[in-house]
Each structure stands twice: as structure tokens, then as C-alpha cells.
DOMI-206502 format. One record per atom (N, C-alpha, C, O, CB): atom name; x, y, z; chain; residue number from 0. Coordinates in Angstrom, 3 decimals. Glycine has a CB too. Layout:
BEGIN
("CA", (X, Y, Z), "A", NUM)
...
This chain:
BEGIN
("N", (95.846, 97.107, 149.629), "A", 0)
("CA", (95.708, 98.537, 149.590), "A", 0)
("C", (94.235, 98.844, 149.319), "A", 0)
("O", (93.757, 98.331, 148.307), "A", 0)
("CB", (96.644, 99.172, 148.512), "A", 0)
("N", (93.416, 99.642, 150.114), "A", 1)
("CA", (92.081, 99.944, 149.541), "A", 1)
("C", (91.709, 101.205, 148.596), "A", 1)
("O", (92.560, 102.087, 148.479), "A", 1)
("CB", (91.269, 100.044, 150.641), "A", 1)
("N", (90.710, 101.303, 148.049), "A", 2)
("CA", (90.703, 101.715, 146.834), "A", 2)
("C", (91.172, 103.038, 146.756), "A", 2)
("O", (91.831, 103.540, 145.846), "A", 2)
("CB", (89.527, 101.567, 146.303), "A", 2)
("N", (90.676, 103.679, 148.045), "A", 3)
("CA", (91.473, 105.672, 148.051), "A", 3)
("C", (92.949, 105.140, 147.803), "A", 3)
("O", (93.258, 105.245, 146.616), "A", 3)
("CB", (91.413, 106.971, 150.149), "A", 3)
("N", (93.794, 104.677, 148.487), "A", 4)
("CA", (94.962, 104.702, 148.576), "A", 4)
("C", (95.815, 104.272, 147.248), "A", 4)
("O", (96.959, 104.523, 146.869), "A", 4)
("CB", (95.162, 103.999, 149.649), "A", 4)
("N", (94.687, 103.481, 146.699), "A", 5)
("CA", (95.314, 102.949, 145.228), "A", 5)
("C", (94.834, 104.362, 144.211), "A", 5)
("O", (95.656, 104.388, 143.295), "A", 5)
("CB", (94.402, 101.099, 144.574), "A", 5)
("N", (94.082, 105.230, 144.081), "A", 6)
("CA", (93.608, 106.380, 143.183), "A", 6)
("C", (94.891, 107.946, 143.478), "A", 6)
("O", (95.144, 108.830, 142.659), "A", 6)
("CB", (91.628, 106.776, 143.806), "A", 6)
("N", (95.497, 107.782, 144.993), "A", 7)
("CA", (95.472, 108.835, 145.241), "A", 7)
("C", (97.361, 108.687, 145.537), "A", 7)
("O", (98.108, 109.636, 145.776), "A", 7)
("CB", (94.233, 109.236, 146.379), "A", 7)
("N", (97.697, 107.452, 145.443), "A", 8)
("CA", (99.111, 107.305, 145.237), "A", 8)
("C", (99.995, 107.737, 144.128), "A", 8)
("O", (99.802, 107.487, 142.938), "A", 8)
("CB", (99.290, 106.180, 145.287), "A", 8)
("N", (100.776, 108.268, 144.526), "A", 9)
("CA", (101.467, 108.568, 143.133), "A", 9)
("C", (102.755, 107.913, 142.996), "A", 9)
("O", (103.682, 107.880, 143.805), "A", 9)
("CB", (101.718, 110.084, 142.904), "A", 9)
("N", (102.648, 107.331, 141.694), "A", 10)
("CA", (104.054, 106.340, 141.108), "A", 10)
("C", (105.264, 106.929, 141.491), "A", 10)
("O", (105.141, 107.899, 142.239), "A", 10)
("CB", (104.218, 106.186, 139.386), "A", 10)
("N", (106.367, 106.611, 141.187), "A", 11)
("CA", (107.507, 107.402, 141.228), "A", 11)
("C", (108.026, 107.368, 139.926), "A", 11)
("O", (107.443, 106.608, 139.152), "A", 11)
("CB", (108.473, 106.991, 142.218), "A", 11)
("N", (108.739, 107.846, 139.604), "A", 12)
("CA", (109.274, 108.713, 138.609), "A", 12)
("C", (110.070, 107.197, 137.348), "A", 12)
("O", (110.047, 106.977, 136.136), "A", 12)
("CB", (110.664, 110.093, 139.601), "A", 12)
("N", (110.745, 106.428, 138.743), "A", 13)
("CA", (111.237, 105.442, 137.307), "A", 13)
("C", (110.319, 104.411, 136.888), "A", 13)
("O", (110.636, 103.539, 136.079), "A", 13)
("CB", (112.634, 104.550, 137.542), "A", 13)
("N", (109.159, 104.504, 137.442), "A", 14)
("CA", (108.051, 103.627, 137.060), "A", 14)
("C", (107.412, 104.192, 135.516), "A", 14)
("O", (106.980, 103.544, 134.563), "A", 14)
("CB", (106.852, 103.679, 138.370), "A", 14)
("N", (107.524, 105.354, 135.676), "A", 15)
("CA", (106.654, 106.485, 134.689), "A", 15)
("C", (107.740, 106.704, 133.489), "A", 15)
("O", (107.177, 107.277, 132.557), "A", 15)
("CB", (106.236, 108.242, 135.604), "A", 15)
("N", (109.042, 106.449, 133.222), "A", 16)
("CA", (109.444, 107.073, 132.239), "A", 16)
("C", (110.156, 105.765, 131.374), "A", 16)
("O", (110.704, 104.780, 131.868), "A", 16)
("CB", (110.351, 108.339, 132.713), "A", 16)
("N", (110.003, 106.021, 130.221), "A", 17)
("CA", (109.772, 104.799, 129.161), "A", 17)
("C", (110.839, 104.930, 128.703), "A", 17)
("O", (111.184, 106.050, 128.327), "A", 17)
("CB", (108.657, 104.756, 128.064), "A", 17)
("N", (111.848, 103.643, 128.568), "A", 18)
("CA", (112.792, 103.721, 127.766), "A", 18)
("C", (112.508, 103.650, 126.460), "A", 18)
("O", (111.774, 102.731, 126.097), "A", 18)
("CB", (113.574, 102.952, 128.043), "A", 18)
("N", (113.085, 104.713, 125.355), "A", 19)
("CA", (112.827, 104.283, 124.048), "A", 19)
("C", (114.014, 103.793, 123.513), "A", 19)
("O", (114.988, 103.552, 124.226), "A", 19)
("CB", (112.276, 105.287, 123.224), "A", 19)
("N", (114.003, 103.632, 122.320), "A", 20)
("CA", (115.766, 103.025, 121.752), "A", 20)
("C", (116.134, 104.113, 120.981), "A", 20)
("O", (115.274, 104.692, 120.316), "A", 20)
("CB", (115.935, 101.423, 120.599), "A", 20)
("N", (117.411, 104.512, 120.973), "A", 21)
("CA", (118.465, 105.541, 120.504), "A", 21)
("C", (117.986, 105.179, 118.980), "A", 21)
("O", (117.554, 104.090, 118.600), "A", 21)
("CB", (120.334, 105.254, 120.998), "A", 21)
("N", (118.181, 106.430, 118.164), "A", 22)
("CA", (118.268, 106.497, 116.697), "A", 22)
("C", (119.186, 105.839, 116.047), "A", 22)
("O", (118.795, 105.440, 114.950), "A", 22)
("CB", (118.409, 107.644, 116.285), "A", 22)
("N", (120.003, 105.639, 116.251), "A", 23)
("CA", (121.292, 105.904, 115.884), "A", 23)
("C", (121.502, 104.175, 115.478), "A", 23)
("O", (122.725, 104.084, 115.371), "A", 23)
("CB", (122.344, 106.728, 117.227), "A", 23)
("N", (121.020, 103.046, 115.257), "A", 24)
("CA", (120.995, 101.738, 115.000), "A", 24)
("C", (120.600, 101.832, 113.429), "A", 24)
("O", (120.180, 102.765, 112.744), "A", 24)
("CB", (119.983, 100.907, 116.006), "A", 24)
("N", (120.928, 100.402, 113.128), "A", 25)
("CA", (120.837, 100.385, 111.545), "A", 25)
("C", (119.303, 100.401, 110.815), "A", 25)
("O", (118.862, 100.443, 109.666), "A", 25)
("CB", (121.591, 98.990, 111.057), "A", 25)
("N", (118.618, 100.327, 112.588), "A", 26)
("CA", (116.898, 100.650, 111.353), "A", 26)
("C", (116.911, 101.734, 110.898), "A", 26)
("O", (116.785, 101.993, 109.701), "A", 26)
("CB", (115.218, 100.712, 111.986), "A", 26)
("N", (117.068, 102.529, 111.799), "A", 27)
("CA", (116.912, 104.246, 111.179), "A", 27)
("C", (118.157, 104.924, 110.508), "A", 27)
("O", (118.418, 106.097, 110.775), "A", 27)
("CB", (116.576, 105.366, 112.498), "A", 27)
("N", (118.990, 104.139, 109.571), "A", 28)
("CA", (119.558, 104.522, 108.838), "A", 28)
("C", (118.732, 104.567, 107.133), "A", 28)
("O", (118.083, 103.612, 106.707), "A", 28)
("CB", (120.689, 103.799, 109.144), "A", 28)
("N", (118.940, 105.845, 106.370), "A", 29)
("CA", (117.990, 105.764, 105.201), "A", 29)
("C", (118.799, 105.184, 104.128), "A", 29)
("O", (119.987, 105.440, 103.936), "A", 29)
("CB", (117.357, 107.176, 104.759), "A", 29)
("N", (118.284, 104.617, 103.643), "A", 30)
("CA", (118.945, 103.616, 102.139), "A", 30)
("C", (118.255, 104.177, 100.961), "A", 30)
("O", (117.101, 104.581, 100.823), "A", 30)
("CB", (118.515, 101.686, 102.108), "A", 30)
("N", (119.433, 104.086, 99.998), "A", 31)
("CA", (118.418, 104.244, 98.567), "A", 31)
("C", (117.996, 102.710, 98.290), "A", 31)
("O", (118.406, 101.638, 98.735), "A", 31)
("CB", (119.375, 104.976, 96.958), "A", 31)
("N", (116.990, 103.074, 97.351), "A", 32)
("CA", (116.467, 101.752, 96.449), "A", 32)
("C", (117.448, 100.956, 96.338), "A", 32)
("O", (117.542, 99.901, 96.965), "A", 32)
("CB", (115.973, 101.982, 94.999), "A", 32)
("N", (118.657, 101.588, 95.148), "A", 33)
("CA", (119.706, 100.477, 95.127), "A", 33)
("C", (120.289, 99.704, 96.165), "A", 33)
("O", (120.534, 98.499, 96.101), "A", 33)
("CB", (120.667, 100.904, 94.647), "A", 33)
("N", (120.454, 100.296, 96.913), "A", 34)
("CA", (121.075, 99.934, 98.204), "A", 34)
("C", (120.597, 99.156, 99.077), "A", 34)
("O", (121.216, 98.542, 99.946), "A", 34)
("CB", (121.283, 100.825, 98.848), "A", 34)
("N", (119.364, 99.165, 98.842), "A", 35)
("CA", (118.220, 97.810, 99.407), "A", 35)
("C", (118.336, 96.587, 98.631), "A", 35)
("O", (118.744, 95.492, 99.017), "A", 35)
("CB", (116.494, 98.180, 99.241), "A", 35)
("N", (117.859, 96.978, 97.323), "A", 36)
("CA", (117.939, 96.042, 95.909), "A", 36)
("C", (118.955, 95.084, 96.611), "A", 36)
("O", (118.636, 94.006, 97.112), "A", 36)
("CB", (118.607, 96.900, 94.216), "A", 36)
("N", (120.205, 95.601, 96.587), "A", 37)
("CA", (121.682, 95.228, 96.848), "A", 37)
("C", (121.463, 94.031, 97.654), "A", 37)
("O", (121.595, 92.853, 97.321), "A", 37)
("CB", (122.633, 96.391, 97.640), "A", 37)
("N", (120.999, 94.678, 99.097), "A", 38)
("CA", (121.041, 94.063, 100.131), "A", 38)
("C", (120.077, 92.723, 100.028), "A", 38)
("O", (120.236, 91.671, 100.648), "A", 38)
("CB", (120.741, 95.016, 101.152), "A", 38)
("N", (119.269, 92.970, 99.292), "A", 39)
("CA", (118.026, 91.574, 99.209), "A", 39)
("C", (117.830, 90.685, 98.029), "A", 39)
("O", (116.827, 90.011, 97.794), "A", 39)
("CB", (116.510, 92.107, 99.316), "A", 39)
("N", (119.529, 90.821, 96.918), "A", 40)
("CA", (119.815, 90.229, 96.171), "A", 40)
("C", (119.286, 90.536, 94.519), "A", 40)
("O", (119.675, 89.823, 93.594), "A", 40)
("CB", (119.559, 89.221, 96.772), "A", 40)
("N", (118.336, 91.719, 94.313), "A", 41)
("CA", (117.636, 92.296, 93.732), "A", 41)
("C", (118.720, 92.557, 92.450), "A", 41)
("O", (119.747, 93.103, 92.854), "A", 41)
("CB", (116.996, 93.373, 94.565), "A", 41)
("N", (118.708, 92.264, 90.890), "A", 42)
("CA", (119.658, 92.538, 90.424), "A", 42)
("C", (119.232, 93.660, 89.272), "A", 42)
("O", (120.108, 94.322, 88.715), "A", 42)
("CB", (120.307, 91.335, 90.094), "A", 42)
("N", (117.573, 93.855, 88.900), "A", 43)
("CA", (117.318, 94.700, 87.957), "A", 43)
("C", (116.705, 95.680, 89.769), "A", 43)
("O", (116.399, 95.353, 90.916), "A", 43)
("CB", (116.072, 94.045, 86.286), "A", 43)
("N", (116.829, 96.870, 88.992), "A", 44)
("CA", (116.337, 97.769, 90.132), "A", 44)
("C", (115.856, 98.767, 88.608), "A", 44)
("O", (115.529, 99.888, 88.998), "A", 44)
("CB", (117.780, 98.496, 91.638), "A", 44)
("N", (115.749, 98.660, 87.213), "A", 45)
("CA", (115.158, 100.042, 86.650), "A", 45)
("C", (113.684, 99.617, 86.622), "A", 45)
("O", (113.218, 98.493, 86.440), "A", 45)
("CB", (115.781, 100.584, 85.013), "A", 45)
("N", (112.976, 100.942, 86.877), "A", 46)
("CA", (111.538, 100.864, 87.414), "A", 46)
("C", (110.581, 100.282, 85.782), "A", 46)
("O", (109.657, 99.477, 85.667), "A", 46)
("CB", (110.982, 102.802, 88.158), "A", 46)
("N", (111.376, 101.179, 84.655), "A", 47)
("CA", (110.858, 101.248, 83.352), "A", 47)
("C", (111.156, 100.247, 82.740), "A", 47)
("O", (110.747, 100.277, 81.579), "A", 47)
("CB", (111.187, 102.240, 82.653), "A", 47)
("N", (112.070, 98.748, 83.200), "A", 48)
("CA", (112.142, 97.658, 82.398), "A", 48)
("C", (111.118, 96.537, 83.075), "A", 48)
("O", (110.670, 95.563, 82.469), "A", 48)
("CB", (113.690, 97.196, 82.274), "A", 48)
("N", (110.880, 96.833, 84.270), "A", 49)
("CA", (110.395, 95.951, 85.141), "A", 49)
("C", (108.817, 96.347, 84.914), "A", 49)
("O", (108.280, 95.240, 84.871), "A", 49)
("CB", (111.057, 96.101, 86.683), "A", 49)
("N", (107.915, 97.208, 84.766), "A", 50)
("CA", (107.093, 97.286, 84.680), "A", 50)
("C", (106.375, 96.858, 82.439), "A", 50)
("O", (106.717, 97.131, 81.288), "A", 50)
("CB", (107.137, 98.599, 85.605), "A", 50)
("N", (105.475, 96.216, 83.061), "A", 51)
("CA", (104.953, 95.064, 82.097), "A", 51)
("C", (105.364, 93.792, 81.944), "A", 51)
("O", (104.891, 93.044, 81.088), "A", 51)
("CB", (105.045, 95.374, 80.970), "A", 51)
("N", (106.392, 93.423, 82.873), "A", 52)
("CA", (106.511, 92.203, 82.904), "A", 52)
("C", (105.521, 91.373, 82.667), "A", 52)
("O", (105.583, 90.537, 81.766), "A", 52)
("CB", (106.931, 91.960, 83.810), "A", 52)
("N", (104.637, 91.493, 83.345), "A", 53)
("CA", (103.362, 90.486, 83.825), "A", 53)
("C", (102.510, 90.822, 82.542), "A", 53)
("O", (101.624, 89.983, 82.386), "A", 53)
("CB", (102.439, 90.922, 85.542), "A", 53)
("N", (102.519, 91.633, 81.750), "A", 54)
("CA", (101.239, 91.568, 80.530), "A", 54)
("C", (100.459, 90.556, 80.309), "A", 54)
("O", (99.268, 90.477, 80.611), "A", 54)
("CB", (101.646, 91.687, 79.230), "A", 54)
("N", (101.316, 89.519, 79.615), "A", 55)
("CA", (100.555, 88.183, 79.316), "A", 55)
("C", (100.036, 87.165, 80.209), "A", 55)
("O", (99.487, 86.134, 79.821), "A", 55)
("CB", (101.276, 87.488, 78.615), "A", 55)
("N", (100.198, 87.436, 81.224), "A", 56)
("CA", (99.700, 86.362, 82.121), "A", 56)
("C", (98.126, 86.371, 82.126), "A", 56)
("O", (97.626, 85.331, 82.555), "A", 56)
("CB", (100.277, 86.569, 83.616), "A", 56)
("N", (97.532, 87.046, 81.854), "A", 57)
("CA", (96.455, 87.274, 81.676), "A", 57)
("C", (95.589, 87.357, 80.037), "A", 57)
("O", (96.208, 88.165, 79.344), "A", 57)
("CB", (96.521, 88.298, 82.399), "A", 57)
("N", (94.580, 86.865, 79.392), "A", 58)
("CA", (94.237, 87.217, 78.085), "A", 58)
("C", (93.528, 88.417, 78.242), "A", 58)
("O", (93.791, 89.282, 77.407), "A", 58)
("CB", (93.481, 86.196, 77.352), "A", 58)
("N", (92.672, 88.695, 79.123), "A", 59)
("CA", (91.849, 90.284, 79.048), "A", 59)
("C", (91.926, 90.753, 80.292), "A", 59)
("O", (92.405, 90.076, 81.202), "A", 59)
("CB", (90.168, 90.341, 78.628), "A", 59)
("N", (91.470, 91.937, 80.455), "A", 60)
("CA", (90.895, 92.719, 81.765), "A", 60)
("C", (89.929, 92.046, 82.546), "A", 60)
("O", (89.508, 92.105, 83.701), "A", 60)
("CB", (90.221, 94.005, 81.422), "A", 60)
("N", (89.727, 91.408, 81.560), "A", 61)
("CA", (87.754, 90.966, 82.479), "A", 61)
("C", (88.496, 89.369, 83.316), "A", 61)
("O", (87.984, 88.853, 84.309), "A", 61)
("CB", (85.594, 90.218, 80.521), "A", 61)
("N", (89.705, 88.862, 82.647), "A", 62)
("CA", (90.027, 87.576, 82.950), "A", 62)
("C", (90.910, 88.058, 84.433), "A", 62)
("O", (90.906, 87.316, 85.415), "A", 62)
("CB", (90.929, 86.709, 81.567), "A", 62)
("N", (91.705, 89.494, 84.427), "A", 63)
("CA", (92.586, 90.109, 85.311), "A", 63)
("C", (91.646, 90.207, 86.861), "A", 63)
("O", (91.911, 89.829, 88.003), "A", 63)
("CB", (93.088, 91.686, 84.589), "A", 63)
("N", (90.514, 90.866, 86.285), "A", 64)
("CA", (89.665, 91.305, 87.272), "A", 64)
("C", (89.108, 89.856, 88.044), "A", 64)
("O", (89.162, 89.711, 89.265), "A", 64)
("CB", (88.452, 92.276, 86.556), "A", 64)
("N", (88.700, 89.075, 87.330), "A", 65)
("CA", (88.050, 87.851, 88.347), "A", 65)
("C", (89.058, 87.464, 89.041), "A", 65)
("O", (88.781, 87.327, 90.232), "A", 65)
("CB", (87.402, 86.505, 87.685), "A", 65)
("N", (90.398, 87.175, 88.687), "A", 66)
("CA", (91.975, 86.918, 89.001), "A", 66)
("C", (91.762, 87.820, 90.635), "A", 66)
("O", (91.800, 87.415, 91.797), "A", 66)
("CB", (93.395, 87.824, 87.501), "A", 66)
("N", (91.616, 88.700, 90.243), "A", 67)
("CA", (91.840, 89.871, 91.872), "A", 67)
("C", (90.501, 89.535, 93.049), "A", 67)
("O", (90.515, 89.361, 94.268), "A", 67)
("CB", (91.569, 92.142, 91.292), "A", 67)
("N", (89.276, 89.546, 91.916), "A", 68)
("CA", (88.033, 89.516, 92.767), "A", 68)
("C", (87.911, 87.831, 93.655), "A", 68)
("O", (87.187, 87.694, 94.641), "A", 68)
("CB", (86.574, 89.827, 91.551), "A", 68)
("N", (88.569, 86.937, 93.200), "A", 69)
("CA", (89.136, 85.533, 93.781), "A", 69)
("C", (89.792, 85.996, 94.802), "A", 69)
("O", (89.216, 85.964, 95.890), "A", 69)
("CB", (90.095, 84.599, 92.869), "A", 69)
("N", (91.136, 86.537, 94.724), "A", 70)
("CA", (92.162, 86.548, 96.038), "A", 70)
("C", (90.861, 87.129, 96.659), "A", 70)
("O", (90.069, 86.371, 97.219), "A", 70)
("CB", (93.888, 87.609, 96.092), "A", 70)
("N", (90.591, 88.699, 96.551), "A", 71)
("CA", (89.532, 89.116, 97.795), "A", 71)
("C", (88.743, 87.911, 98.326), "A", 71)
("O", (88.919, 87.537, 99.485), "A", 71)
("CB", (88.356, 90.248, 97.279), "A", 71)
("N", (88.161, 87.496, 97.777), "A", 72)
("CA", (87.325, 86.338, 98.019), "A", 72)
("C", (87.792, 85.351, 98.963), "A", 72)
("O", (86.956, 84.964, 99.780), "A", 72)
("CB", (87.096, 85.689, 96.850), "A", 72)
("N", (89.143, 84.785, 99.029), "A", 73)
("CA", (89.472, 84.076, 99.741), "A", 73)
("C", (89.934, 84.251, 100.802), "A", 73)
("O", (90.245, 83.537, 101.755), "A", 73)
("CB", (89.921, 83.591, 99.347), "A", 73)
("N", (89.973, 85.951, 100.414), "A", 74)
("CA", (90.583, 86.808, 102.108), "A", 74)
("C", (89.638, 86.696, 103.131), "A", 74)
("O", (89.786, 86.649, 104.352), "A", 74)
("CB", (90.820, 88.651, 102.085), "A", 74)
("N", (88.394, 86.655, 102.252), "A", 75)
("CA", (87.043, 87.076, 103.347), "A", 75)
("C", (86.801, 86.082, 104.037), "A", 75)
("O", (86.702, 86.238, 105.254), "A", 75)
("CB", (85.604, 87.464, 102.754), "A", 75)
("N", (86.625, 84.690, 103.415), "A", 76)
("CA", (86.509, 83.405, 103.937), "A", 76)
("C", (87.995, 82.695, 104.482), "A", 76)
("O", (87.988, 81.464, 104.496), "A", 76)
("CB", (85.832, 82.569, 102.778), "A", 76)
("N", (89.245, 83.370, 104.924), "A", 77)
("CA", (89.854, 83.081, 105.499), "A", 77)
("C", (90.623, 81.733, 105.136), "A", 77)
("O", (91.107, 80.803, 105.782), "A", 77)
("CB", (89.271, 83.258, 106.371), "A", 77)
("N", (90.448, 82.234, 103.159), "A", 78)
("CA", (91.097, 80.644, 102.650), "A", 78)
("C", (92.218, 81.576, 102.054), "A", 78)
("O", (92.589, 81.005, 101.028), "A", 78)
("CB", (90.030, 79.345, 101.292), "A", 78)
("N", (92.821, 82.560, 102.189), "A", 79)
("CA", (94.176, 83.073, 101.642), "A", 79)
("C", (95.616, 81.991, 101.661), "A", 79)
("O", (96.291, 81.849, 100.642), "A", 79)
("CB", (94.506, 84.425, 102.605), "A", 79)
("N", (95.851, 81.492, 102.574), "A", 80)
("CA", (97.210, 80.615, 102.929), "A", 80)
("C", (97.318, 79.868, 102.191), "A", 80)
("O", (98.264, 79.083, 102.240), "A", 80)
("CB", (97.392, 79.912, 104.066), "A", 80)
């Protein structure tokens, strides 16, 4: 086909229209928290017992912060895995 004929053709109609997928499947159904929890074996779901877990893993802020500024670090140089 030379190049006018390829600019000035027009598709037809079932070339042009995109199948999408129906709503109506279990992705786009909305879940509560629990109901996820549930599903992914999760057995504490309260937000206020679960938070501070992690306190002590760390002795200070300054020990927390190098802790974080490492992962970045290894993101950059592509040693994360």
C-alpha cells in the first residue's frame, strides 16, 4: 500500500472498538478490611494494638534513620533483592 493510501484509509469500526471487561467480577467487588484480613489469613485486624509493635527493634532514631537511609541506598545501586 503506498503512503497516501495508508494516511487516508479508514479502519472499520471492529478494528477501533476495545473490548473492556464487565464490572461485575470479583475484582471490583468492595471489601472491608476485615474481610480482606479474613481472606489473607490476617488474625489481629485492630489498627491500635498493632501499631508499636516494632518499637524496640531499634535503640534510637538516629539508629532507625541509617536503618531506612541503607534500604534507599541499596535501591539506588540495584542491591535491594
Amino acid at each position: 500500500m503506498n503512503r497516501t493510501n495508508r494516511q487516508t484509509k479508514k479502519t472499520s469500526k471492529k478494528r477501533t472498538i476495545k473490548k473492556t471487561p464487565g464490572r461485575n467480577g470479583a475484582f471490583w467487588q468492595h471489601k472491608t478490611i476485615e474481610e480482606i484480613a479474613k481472606e489473607q489469613g490476617i488474625k489481629e485486624t485492630d489498627v491500635d494494638k498493632l501499631i508499636g509493635r516494632g518499637k524496640d527493634l531499634w535503640s534510637s532514631d538516629e539508629e532507625f534513620e541509617r536503618f531506612v537511609a541503607g534500604i534507599y541506598e541499596r535501591r539506588r545501586h540495584g542491591r535491594g533483592q
